[in-house]
Backbone as CSV, one residue per row, in Angstrom:
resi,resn,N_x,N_y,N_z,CA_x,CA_y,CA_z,C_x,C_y,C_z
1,UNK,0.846,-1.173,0.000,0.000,0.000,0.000,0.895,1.242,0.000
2,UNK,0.488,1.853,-1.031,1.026,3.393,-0.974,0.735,4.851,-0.141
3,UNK,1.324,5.211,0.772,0.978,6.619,1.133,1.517,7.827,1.228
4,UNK,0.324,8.451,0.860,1.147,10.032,0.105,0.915,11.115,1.667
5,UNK,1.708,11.662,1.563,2.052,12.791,3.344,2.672,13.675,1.942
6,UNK,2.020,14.792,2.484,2.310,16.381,1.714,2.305,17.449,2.597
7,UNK,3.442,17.775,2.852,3.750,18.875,3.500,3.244,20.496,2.968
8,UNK,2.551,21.019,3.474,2.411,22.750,3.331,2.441,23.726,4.092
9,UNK,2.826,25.022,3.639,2.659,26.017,4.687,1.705,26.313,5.446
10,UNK,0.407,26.338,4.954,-1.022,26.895,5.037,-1.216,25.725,4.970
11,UNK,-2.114,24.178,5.727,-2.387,23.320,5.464,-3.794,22.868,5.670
12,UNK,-4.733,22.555,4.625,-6.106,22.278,4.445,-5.893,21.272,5.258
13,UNK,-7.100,21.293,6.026,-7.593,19.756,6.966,-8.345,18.793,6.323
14,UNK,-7.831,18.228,5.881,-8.875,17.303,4.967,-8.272,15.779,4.854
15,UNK,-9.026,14.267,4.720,-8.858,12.958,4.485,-9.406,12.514,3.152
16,UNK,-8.737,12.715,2.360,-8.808,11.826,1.413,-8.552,10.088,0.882
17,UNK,-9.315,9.178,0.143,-8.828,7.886,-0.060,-8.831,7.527,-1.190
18,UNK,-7.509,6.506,-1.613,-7.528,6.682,-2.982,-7.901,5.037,-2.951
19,UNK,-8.205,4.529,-2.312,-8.541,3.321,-1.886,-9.652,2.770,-2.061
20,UNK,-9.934,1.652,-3.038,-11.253,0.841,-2.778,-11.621,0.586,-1.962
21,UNK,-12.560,-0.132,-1.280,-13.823,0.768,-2.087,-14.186,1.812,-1.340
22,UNK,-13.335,2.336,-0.330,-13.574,3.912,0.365,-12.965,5.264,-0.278
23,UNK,-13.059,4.631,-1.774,-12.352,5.997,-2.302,-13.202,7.157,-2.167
24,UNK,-12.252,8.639,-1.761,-13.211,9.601,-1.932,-12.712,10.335,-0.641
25,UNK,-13.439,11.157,-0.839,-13.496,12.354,1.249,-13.668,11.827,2.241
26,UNK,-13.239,11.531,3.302,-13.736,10.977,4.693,-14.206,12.249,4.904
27,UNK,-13.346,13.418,5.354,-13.785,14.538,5.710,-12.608,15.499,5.278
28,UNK,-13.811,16.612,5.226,-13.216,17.761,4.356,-14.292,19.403,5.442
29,UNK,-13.828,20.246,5.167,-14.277,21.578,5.565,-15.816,22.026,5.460
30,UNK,-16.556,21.715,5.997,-18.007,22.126,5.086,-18.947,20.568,5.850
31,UNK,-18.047,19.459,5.983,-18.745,18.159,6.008,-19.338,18.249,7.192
32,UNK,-20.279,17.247,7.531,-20.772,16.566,8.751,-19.381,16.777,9.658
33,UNK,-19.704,16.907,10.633,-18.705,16.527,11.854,-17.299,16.822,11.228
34,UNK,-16.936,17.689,10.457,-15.730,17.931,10.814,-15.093,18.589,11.497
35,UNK,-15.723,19.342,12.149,-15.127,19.692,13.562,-15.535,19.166,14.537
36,UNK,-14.984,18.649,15.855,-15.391,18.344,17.012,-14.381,17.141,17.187
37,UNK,-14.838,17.186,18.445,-14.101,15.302,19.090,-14.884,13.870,18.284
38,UNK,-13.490,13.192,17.893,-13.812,11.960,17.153,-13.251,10.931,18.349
39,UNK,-12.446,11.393,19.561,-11.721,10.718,20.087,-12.425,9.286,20.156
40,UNK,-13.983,9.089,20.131,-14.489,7.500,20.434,-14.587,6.701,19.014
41,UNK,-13.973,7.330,18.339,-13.488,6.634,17.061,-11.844,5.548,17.207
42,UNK,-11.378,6.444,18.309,-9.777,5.656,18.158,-9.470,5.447,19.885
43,UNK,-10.751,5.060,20.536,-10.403,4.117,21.930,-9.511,2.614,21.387
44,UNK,-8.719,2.882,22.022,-7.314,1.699,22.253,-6.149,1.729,21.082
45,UNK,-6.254,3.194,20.534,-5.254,3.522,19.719,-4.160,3.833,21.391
46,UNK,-2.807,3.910,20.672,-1.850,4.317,21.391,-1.918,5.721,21.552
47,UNK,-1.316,6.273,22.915,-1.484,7.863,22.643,-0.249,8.476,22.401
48,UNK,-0.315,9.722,21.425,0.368,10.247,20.725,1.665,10.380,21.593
49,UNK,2.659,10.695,21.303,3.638,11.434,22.070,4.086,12.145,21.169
50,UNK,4.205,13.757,21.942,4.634,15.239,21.079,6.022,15.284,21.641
51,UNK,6.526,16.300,20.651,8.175,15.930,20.560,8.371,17.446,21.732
52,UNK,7.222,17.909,21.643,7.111,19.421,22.651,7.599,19.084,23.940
């Protein structure tokens, strides 16, 4: 599997998939729920560690 990370100055918040069969927007600016807490989407993910 291929993945593309694009660095910018000004950087749009957005999920794109180029992936069957979820190709397309997860979320983008304008969508359902793109703002707010998703955190109960990723219970028993590891938690981040910032380099701060």
């Amino acid at each position: 599997m291929i993945h593309r990370l694009i660095c910018h100055l000004n950087p749009r918040r957005f999920i794109y998939s180029y992936a069957p069969p979820h190709k397309g927007w997860f979320t983008d600016a304008g969508m359902d729920n793109h703002e707010g807490d998703h955190s109960e989407w990723y219970e028993g993910f590891p938690t981040l560690i910032s380099p701060v």
